[in-house]
C-alpha positions in Angstrom: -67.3 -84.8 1.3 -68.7 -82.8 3.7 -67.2 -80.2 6.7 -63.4 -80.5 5.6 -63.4 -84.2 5.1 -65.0 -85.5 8.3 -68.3 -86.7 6.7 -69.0 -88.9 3.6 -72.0 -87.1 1.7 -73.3 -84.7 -0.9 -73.7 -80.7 0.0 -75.2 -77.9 -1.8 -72.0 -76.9 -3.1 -71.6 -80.2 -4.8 -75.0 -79.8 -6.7 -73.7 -76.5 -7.4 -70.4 -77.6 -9.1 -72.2 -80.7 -10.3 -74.8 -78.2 -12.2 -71.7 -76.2 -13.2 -69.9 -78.6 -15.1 -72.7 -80.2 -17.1 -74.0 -76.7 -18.2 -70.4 -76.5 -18.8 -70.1 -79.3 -21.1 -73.5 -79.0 -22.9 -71.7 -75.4 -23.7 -68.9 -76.9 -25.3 -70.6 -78.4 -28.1 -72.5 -75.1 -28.5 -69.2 -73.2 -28.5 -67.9 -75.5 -31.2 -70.9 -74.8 -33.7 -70.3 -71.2 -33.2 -66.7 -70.6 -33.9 -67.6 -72.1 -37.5 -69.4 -69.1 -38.1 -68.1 -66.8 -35.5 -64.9 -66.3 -34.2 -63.9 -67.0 -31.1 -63.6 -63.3 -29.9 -66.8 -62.7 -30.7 -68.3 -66.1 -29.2 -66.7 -64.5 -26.3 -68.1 -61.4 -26.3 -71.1 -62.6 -27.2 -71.7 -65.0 -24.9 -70.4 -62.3 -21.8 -72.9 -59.7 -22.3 -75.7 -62.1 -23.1 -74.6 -63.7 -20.0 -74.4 -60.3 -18.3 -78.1 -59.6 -19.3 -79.4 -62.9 -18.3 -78.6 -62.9 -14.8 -79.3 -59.3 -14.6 -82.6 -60.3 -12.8 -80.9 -63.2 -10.3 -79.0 -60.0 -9.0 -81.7 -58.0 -8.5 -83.7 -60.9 -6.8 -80.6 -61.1 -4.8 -80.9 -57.0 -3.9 -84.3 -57.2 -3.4 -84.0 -60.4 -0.8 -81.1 -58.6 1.2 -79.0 -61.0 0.1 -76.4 -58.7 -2.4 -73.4 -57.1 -0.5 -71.3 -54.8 -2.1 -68.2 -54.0 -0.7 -66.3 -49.7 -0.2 -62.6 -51.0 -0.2 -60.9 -50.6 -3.3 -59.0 -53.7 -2.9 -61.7 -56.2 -3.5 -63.1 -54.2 -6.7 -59.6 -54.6 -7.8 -59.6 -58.0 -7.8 -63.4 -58.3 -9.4 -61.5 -56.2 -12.4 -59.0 -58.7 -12.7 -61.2 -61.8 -12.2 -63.6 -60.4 -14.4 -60.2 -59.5 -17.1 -58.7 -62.9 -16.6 -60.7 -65.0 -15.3 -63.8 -64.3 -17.6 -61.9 -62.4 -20.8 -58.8 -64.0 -21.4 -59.2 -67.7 -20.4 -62.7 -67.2 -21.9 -61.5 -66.3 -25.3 -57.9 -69.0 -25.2 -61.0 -71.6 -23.9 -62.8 -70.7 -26.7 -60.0 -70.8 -29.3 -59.1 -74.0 -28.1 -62.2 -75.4 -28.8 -62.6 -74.1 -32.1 -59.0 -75.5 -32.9 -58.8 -78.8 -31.5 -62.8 -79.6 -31.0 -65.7 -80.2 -28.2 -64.2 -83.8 -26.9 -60.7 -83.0 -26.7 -61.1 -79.6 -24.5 -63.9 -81.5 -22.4 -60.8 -83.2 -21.7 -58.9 -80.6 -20.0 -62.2 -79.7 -18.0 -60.6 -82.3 -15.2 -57.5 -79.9 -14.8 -59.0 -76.5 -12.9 -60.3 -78.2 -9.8 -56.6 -79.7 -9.2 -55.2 -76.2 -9.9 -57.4 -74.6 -7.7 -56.7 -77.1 -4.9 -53.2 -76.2 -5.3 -53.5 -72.9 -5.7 -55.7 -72.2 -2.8 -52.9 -74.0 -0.6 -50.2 -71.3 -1.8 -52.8 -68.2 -1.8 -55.3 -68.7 1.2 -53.4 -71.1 2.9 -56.1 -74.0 2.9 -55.1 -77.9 3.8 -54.6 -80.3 0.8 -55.6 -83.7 1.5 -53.9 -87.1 0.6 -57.4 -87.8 -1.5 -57.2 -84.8 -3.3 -53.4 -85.2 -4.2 -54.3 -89.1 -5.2 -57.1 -87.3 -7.5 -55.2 -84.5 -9.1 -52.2 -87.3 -10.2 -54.8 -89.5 -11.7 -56.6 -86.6 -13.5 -52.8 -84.9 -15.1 -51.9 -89.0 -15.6 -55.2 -89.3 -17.6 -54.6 -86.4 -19.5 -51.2 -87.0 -20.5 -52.2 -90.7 -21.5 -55.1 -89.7 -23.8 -52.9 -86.5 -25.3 -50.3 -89.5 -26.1 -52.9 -91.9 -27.7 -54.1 -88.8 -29.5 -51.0 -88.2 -31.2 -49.5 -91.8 -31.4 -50.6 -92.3 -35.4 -52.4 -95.5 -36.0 -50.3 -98.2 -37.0 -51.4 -100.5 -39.9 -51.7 -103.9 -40.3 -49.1 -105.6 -42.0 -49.3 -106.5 -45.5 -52.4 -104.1 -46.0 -51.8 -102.1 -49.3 -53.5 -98.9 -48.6 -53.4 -98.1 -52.4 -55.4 -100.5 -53.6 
């Protein structure tokens, strides 16, 4: 959608979030290789300041073009600390640990739950409208995740008369 629901179509910020989520998910089964060998602190840390030194040069492209803006008030470095603390840290190592505990397809699961938070969320923080669409889209993504978490933990029932000891 495009300008607040008026206009059926595909913006740059779709491509953006599009790109987002397959790196994303290619990263998941990178993530689960690693915490055999690494743990998930470190896959954390790891992955921050390699991160950090790869788009290094992005940011000083963006400098360079006039395009980086850096702000004096207090506040908003603030809340960089604590993006950067929880948003980055914290659900970056629990996302992590998850992976490493319950695998790559299960977590890619719960991948379909932050854009329904953050719909919700930006309703009660910035104030912004939530649409019928979007409220259709979040109960079908928490309905989908409830149903395969069931089916994931519903044991497999055998045939009758099959003697699994021989």
């Amino acid at each position: 959608m495009l300008y607040g629901g008026k206009e059926i179509g595909i913006s740059k910020g779709d491509i953006y979030l599009l790109a987002a989520m397959l790196g994303m998910s290619v990263s998941l089964l990178f993530i689960r290789k690693l915490t055999i060998t690494l743990t998930s602190y470190e896959v954390t840390i790891y992955s921050t300041v390699i991160g950090t030194i790869l788009m290094t040069p992005a940011v000083g492209v963006e400098a360079w073009s006039g395009h980086l803006h850096g702000s004096h008030r207090l506040f908003v470095w603030v809340l960089l600390v604590v993006v950067a603390v929880i948003g980055q840290g914290l659900a970056g190592f629990w996302w992590n640990q998850g992976i490493a505990v319950v695998g790559a397809s299960m977590s890619a699961m719960f991948m379909n739950i932050p854009p329904f938070v953050a719909i919700v969320v930006s309703y009660f923080v910035l104030g912004d409208p939530i649409h019928a669409a979007q409220i259709a889209g979040g109960a079908l993504i928490l309905v989908g995740v409830a149903i395969t978490n069931l089916k994931r933990r519903t044991p497999h029932a055998r045939p009758a008369g099959l003697d699994v000891n021989g």
